[in-house]
ZAMI-81285 format. One line per 8 residues: their letters; for each residue x, y, z of N, C-alpha, C. Coordinates in nm, 4 decimals, padded with zeros to 6 digits, always signed. Example, Ala and Ser with C-alpha at 12.3 -4.5 7.8 and 13.67 -1.06 7.14 Angstrom:
2
AS) +01.3190/-00.5690/+00.7800/+01.2300/-00.4500/+00.7800/+01.3200/-00.3300/+00.7800 ~ +01.2850/-00.2250/+00.7080/+01.3670/-00.1060/+00.7140/+01.2900/+00.0030/+00.7870 .
//
This chain:
201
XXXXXXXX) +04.5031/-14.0218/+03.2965/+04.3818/-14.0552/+03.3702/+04.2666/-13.9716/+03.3162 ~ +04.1671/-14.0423/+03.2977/+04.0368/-13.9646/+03.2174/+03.9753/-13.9061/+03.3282 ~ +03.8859/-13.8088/+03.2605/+03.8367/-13.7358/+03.3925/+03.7308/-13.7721/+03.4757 ~ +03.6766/-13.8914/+03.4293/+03.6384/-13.9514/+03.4891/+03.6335/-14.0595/+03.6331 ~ +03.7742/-14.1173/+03.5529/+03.8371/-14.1594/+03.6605/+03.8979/-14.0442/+03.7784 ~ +03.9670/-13.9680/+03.7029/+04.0211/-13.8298/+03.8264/+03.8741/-13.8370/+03.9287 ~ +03.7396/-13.8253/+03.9018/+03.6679/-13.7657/+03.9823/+03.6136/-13.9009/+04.0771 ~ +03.6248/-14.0043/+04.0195/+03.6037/-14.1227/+04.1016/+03.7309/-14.1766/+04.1805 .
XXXXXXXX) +03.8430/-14.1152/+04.2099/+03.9544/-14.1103/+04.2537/+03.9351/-14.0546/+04.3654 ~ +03.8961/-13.9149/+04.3280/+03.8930/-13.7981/+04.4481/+03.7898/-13.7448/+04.5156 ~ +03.7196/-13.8266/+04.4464/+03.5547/-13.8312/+04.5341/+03.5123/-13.9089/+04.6041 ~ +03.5275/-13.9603/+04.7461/+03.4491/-14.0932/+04.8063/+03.3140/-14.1339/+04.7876 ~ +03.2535/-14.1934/+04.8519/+03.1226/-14.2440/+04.8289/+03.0230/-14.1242/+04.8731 ~ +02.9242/-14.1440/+04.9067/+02.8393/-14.0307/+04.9643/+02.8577/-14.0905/+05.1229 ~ +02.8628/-13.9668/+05.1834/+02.8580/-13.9914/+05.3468/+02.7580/-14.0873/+05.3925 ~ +02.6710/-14.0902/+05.3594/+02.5217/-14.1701/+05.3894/+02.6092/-14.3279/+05.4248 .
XXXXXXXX) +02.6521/-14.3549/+05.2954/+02.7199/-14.4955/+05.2526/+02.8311/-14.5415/+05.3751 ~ +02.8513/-14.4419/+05.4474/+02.9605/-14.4451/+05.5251/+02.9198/-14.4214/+05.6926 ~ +02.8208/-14.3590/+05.7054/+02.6904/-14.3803/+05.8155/+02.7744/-14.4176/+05.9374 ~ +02.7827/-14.3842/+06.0807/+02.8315/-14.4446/+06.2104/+02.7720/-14.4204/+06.3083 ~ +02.6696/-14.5169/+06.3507/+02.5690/-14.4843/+06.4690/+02.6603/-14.3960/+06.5748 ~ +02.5591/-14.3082/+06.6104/+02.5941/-14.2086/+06.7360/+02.5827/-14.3091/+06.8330 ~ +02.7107/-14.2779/+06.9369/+02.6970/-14.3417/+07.0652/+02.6160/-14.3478/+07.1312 ~ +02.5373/-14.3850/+07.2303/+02.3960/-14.3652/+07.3069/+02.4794/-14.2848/+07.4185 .
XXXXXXXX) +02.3629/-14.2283/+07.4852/+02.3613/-14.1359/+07.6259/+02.4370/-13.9994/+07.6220 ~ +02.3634/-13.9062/+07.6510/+02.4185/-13.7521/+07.6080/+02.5226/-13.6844/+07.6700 ~ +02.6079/-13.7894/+07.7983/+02.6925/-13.7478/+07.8367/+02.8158/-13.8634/+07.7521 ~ +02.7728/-13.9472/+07.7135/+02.8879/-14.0015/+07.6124/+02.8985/-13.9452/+07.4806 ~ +02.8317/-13.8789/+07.3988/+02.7964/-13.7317/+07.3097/+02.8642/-13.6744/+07.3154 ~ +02.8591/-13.6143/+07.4437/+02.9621/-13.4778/+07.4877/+03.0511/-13.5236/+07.4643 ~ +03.1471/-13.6356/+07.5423/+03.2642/-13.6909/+07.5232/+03.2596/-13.7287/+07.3897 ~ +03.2205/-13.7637/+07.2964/+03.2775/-13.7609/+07.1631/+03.3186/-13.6605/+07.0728 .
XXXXXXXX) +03.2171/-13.5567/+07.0743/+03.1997/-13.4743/+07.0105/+03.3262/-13.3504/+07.0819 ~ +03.3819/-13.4271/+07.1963/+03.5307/-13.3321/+07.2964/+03.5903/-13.3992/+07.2019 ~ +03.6075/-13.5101/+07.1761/+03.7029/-13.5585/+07.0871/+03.7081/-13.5325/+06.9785 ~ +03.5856/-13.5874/+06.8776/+03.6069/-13.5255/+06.7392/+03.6335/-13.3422/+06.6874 ~ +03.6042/-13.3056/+06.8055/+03.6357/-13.1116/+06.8053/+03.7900/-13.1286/+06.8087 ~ +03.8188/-13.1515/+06.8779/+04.0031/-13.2024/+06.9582/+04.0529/-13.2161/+06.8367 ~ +04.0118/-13.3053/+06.7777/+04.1260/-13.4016/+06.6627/+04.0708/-13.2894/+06.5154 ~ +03.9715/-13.1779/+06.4621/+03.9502/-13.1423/+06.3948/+04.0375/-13.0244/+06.3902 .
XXXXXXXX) +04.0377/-12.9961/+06.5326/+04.0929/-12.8363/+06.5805/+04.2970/-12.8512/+06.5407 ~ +04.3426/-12.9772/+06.5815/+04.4652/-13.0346/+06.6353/+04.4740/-13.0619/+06.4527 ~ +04.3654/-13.1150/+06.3426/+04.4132/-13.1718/+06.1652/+04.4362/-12.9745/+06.1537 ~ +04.3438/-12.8963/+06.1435/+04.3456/-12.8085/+06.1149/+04.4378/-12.6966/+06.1211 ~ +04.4921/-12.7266/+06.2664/+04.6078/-12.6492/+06.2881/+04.7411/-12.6917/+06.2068 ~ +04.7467/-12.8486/+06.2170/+04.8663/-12.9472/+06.1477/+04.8415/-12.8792/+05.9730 ~ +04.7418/-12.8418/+05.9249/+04.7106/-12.8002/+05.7568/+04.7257/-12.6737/+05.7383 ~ +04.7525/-12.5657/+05.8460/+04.8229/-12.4045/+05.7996/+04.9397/-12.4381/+05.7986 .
XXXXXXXX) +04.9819/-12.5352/+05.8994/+05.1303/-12.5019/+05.9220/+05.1863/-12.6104/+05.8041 ~ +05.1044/-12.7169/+05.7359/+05.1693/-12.7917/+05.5953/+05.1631/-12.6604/+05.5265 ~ +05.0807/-12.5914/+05.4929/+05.1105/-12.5046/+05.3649/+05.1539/-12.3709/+05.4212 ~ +05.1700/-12.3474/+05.4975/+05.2727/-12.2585/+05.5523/+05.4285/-12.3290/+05.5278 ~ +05.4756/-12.4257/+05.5307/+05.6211/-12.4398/+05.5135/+05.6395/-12.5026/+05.3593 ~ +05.5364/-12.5193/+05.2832/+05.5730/-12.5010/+05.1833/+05.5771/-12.4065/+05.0824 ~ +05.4936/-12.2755/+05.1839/+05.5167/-12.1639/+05.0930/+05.6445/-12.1016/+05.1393 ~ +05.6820/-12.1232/+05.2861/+05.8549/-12.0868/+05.3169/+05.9618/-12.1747/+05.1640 .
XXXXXXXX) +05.9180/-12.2273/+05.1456/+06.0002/-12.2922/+04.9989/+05.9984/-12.2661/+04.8584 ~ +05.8862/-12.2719/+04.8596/+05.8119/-12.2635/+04.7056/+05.8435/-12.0829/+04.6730 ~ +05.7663/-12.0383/+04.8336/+05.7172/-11.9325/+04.7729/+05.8761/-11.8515/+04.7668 ~ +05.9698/-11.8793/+04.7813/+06.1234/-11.7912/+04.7461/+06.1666/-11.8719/+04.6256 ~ +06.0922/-11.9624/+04.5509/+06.2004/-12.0125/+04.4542/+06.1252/-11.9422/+04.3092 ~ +06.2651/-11.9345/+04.2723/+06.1869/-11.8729/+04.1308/+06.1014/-11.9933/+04.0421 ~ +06.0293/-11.8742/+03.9706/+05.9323/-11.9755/+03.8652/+05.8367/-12.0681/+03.9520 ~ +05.7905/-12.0704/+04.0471/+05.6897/-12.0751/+04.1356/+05.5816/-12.0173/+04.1869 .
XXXXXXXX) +05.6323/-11.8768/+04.1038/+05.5189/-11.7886/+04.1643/+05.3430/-11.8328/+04.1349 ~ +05.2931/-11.8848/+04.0936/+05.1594/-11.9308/+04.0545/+05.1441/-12.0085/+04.1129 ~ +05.2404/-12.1290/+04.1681/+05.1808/-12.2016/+04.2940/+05.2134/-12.2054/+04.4367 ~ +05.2820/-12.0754/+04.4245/+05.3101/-12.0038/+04.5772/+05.1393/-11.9240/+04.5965 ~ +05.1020/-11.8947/+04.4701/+05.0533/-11.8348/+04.5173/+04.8734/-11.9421/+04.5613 ~ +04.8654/-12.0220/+04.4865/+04.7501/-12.1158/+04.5347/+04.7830/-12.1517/+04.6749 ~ +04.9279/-12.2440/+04.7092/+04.9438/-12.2650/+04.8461/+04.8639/-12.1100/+04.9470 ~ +04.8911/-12.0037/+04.8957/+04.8601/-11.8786/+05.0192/+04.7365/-11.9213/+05.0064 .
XXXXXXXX) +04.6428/-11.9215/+04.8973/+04.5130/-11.9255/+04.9388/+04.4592/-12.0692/+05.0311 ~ +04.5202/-12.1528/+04.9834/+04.5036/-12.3370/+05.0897/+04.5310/-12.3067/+05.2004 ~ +04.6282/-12.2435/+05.2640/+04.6581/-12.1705/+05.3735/+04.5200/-12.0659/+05.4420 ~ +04.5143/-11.9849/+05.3157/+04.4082/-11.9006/+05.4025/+04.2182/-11.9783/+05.4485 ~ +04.2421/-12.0657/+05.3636/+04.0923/-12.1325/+05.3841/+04.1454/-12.1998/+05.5143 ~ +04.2492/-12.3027/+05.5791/+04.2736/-12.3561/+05.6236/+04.2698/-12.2465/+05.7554 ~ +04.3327/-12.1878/+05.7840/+04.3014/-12.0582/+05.8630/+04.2184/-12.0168/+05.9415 ~ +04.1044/-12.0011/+05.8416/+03.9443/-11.9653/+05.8328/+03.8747/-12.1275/+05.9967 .
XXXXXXXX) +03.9442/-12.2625/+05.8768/+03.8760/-12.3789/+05.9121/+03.9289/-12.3373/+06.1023 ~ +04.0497/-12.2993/+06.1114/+04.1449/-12.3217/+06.2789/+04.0326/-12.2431/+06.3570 ~ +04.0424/-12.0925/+06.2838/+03.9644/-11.9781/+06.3864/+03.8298/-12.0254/+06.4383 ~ +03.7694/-12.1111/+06.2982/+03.6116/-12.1414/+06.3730/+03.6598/-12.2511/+06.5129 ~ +03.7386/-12.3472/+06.4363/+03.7390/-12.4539/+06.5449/+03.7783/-12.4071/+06.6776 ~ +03.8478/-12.3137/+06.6835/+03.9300/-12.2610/+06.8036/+03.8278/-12.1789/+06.8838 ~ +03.7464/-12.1082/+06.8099/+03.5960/-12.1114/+06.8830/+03.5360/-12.1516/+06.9328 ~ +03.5286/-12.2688/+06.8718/+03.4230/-12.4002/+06.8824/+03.4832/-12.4569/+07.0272 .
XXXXXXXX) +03.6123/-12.4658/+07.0162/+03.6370/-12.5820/+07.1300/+03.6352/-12.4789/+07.2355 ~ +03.6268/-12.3142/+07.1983/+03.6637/-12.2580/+07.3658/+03.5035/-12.2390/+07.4034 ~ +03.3662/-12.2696/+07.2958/+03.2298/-12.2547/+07.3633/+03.2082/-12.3345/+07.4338 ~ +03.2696/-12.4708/+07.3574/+03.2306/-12.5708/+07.4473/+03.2937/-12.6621/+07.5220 ~ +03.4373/-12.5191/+07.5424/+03.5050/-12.5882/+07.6882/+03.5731/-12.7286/+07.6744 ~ +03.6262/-12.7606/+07.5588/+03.6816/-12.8611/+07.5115/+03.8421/-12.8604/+07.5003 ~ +03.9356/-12.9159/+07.5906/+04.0590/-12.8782/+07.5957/+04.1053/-12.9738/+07.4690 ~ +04.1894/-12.8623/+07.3793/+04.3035/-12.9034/+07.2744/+04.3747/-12.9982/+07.3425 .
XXXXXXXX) +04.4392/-13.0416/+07.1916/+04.5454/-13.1414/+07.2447/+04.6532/-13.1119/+07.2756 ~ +04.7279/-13.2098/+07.3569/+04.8316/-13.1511/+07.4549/+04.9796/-13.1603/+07.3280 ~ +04.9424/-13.1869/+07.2555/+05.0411/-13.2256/+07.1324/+05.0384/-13.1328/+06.9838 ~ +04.9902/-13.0179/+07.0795/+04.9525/-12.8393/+06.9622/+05.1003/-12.8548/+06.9046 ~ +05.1561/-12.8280/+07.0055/+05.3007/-12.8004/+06.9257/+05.4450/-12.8484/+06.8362 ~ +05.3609/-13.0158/+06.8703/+05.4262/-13.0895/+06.7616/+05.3776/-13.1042/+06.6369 ~ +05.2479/-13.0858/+06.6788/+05.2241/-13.0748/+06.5421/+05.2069/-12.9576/+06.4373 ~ +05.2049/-12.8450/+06.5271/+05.2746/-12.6965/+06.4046/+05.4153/-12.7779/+06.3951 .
XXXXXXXX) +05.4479/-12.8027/+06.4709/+05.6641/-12.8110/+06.3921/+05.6648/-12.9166/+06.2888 ~ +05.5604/-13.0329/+06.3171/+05.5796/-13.1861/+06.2300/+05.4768/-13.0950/+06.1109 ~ +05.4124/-13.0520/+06.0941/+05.3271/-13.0129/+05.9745/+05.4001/-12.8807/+05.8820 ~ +05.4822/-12.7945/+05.9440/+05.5885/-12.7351/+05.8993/+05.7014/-12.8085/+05.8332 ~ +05.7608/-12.9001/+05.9229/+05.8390/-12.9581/+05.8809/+05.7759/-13.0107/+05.7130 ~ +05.6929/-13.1145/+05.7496/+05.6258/-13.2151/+05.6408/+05.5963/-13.1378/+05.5182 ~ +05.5579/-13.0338/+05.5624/+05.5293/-12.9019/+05.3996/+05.6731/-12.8248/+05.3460 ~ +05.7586/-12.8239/+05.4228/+05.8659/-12.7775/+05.3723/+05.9549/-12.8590/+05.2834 .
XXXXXXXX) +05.9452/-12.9548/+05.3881/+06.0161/-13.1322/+05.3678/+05.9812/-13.1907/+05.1861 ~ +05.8188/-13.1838/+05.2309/+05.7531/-13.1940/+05.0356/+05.7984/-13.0940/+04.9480 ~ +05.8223/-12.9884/+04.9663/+05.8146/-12.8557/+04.8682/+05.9756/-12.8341/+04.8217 ~ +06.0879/-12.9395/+04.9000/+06.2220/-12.8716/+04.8724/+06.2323/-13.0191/+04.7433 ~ +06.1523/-13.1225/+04.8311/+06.1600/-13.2556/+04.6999/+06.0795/-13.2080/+04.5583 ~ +06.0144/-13.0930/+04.5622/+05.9565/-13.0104/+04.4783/+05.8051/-13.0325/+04.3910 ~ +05.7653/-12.9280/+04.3589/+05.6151/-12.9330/+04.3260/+05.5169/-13.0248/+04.3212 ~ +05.6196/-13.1560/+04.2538/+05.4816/-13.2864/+04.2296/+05.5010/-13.3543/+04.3863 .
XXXXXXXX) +05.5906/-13.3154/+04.4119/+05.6190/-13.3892/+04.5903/+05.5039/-13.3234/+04.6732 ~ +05.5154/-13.1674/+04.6515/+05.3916/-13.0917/+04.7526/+05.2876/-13.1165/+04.7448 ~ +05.2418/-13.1158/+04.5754/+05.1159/-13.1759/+04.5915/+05.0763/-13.3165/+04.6366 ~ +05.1516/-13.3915/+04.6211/+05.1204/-13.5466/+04.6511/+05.1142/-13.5230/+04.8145 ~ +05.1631/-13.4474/+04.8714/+05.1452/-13.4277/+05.0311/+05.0283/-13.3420/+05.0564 ~ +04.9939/-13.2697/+04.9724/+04.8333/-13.2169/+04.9961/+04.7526/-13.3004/+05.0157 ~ +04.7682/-13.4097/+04.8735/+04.6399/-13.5127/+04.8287/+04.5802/-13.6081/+04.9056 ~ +04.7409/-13.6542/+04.9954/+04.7056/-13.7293/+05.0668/+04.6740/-13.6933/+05.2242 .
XXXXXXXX) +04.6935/-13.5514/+05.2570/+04.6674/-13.4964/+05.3933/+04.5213/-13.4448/+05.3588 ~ +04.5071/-13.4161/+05.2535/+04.3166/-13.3609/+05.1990/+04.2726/-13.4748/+05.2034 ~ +04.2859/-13.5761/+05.1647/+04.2397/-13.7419/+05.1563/+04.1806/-13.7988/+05.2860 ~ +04.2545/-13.7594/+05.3942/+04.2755/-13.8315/+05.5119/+04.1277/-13.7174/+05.5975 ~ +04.1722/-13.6080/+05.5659/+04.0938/-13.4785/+05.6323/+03.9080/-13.4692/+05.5837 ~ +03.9279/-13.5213/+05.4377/+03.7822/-13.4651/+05.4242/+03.7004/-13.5979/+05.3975 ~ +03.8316/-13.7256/+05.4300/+03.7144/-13.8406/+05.4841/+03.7107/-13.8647/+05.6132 ~ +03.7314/-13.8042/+05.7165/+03.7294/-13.7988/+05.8734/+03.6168/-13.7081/+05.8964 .
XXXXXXXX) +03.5985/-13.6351/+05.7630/+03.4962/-13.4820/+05.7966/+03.3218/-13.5731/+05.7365 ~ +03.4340/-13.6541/+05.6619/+03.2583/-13.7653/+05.5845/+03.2113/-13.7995/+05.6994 ~ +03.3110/-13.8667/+05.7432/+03.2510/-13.9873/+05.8691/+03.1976/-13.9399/+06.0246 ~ +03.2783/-13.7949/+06.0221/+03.1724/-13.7100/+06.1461/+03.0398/-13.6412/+06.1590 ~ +03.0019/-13.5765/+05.9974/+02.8767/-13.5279/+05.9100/+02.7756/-13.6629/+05.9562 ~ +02.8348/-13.7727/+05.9190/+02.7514/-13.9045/+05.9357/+02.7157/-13.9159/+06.0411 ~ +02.8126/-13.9249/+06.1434/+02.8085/-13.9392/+06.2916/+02.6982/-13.8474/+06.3477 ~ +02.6932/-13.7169/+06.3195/+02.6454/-13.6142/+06.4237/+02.5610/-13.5373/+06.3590 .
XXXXXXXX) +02.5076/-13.5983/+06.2099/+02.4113/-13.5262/+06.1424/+02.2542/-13.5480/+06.1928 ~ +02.2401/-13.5992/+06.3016/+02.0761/-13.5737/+06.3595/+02.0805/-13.5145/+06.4757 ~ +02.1995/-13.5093/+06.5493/+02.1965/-13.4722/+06.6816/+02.2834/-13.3197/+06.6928 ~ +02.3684/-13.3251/+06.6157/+02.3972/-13.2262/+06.5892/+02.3882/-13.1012/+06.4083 ~ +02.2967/-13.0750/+06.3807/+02.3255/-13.0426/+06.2622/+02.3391/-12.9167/+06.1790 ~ +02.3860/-12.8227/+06.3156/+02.4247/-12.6985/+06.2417/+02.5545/-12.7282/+06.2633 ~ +02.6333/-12.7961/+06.3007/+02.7306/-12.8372/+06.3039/+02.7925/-12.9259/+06.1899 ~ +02.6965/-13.0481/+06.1428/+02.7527/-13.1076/+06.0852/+02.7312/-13.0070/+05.9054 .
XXXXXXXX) +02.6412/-12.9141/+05.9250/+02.6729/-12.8205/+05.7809/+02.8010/-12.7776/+05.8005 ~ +02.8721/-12.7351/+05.8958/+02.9695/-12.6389/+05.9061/+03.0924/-12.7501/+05.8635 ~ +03.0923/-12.8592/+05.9328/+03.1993/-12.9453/+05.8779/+03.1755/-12.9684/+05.7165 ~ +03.0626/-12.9752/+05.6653/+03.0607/-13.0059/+05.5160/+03.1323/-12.9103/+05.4433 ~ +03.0654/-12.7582/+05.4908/+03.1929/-12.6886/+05.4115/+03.3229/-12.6669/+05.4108 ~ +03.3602/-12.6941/+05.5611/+03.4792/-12.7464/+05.5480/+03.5194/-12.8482/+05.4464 ~ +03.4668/-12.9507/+05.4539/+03.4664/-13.0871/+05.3370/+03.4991/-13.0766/+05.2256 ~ +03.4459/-12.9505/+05.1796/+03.3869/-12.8921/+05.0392/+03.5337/-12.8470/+04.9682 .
XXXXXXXX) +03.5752/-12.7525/+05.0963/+03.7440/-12.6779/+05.0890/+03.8549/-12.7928/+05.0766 ~ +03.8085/-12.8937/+05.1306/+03.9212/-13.0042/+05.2001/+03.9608/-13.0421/+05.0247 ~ +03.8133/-13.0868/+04.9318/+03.8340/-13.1580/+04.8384/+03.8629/-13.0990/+04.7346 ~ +03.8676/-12.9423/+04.7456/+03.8891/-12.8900/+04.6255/+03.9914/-12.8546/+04.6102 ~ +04.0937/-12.8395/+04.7771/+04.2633/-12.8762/+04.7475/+04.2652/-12.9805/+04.6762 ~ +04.2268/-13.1506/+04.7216/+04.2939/-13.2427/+04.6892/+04.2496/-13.2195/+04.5216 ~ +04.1772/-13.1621/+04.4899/+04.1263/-13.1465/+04.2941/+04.2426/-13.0404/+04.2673 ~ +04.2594/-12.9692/+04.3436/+04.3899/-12.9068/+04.2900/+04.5257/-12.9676/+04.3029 .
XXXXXXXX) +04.5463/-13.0134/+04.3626/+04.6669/-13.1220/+04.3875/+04.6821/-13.1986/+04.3079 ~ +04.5472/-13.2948/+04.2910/+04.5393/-13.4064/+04.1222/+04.6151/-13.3382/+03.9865 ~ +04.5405/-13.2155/+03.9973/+04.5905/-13.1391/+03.8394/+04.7036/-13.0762/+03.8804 ~ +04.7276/-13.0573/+03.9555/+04.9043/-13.0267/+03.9473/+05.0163/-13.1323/+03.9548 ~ +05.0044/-13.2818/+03.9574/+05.0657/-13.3821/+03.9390/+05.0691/-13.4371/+04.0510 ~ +04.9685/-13.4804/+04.1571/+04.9869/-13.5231/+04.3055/+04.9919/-13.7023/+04.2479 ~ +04.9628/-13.7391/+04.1756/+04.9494/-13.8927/+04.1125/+05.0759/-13.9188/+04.0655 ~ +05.1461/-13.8209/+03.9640/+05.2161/-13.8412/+03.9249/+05.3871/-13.7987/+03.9618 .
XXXXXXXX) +05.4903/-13.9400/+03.8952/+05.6105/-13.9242/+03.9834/+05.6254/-14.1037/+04.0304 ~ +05.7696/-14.1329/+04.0331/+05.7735/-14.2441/+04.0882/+05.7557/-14.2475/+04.2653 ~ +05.7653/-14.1184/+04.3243/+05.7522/-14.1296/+04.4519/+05.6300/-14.1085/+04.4819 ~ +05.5412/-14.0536/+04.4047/+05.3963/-14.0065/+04.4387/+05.3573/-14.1009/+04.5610 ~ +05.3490/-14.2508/+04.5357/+05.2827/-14.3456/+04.5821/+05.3259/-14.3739/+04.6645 ~ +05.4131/-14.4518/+04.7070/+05.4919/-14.4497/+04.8436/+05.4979/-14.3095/+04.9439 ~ +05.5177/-14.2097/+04.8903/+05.4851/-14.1090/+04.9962/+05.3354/-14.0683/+05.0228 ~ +05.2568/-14.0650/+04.9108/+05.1200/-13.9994/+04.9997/+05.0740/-14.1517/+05.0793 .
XXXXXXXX) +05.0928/-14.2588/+05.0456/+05.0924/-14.3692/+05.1487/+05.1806/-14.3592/+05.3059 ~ +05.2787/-14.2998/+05.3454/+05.3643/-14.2861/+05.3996/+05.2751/-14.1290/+05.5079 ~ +05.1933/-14.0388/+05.4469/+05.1638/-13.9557/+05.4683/+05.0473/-13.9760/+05.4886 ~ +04.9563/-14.0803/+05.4442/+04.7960/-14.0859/+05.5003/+04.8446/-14.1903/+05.6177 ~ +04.9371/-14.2632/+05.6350/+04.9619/-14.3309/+05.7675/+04.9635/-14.2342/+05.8327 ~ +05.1093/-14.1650/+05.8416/+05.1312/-14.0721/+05.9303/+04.9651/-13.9724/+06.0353 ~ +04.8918/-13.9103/+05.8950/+04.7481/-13.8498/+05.9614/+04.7042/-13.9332/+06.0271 ~ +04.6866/-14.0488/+05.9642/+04.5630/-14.1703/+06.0494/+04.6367/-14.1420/+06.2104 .
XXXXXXXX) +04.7814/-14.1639/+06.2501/+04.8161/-14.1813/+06.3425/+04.7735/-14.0759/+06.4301 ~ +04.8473/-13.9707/+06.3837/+04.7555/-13.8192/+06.4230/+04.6611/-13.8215/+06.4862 ~ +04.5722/-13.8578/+06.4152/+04.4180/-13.8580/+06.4948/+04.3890/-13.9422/+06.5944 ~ +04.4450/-14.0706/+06.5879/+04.4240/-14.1505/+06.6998/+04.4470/-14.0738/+06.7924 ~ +04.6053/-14.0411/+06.8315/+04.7035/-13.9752/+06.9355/+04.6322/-13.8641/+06.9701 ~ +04.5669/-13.7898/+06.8804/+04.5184/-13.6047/+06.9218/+04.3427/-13.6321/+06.9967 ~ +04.2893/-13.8115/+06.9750/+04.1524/-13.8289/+07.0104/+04.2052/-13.8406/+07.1702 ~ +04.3318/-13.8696/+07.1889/+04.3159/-13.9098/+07.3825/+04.4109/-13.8712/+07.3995 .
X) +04.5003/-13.7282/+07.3695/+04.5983/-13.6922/+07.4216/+04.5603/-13.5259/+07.3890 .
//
């Protein structure tokens, strides 16, 4: 794949292009913005605990050490992304989802699960959990960039982190592999579902 294509792969459109009128009335606002906090706070937590169980794998196997050690840092940005959100939702009084704890065990699981099928497996489970994450982060920037917009900077850099896993994932073989495709398909379902479930539960 030329690098061209790599970057038109892993780059979506510009947010603009992707645009979603804000709901009207400032108490239906609130209620969205409970939700889209909810489901950011609930991806974020689900993305320490993916690269947390694949560094329980990776990071004990020999001849891994170089991408044990990138997973720690995807981990630590991911981290960074929980603490703000976990802020965020306790300023503004926004109850998490009631489904915290399936999803540390299912996002543990899912990173361990990729990392024992081994390296090009993990990354293809990054690509497509970064895929899912930093176009949900497009489409909220869009959403809440006039009404809210020190906010919607803060999600961009999040955005920024989201895509420069999935650029690291590309170059470590997330494309490539006969399973690549069927699983990060299998795995951007799975998120999509996620979010529905974590928007009203």
């Amino acid at each position: 794949m030329s690098d061209a294509m790599t970057d038109a792969f892993i780059d979506p459109p510009p947010a603009a292009s992707r645009r979603v009128p804000p709901r009207p009335g400032p108490g239906t606002m609130a209620a969205r913005l409970a939700q889209m906090l909810r489901v950011d706070h609930a991806g974020e937590l689900g993305a320490v605990h993916i690269y947390r169980g694949q560094r329980a794998v990776l990071g004990a196997a020999p001849r891994h050490e170089n991408l044990a050690a990138v997973l720690a840092d995807m981990e630590a940005h991911e981290a960074r992304h929980l603490e703000r959100m976990e802020a965020l939702v306790l300023e503004r009084r926004i109850r998490p989802t009631l489904l915290a704890p399936l999803w540390r065990a299912a996002g543990f699981a899912l990173g361990a699960g990729t990392a024992l099928i081994g390296p090009r497996a993990a990354h293809a489970c990054t690509e497509a959990v970064e895929s899912v994450i930093e176009g949900h982060y497009a489409d909220q920037i869009a959403e809440i960039s006039e009404l809210e917009p020190d906010l919607a900077k803060e999600l961009a850099v999040f955005r920024e982190d989201e895509l420069a896993h999935k650029r690291e994932a590309v170059e470590g073989g997330a494309l490539e592999g006969p399973v690549s495709r069927p699983l990060r398909a299998v795995i951007r379902a799975g998120c999509r579902a996620a979010i529905k479930i974590s928007e009203r539960l």
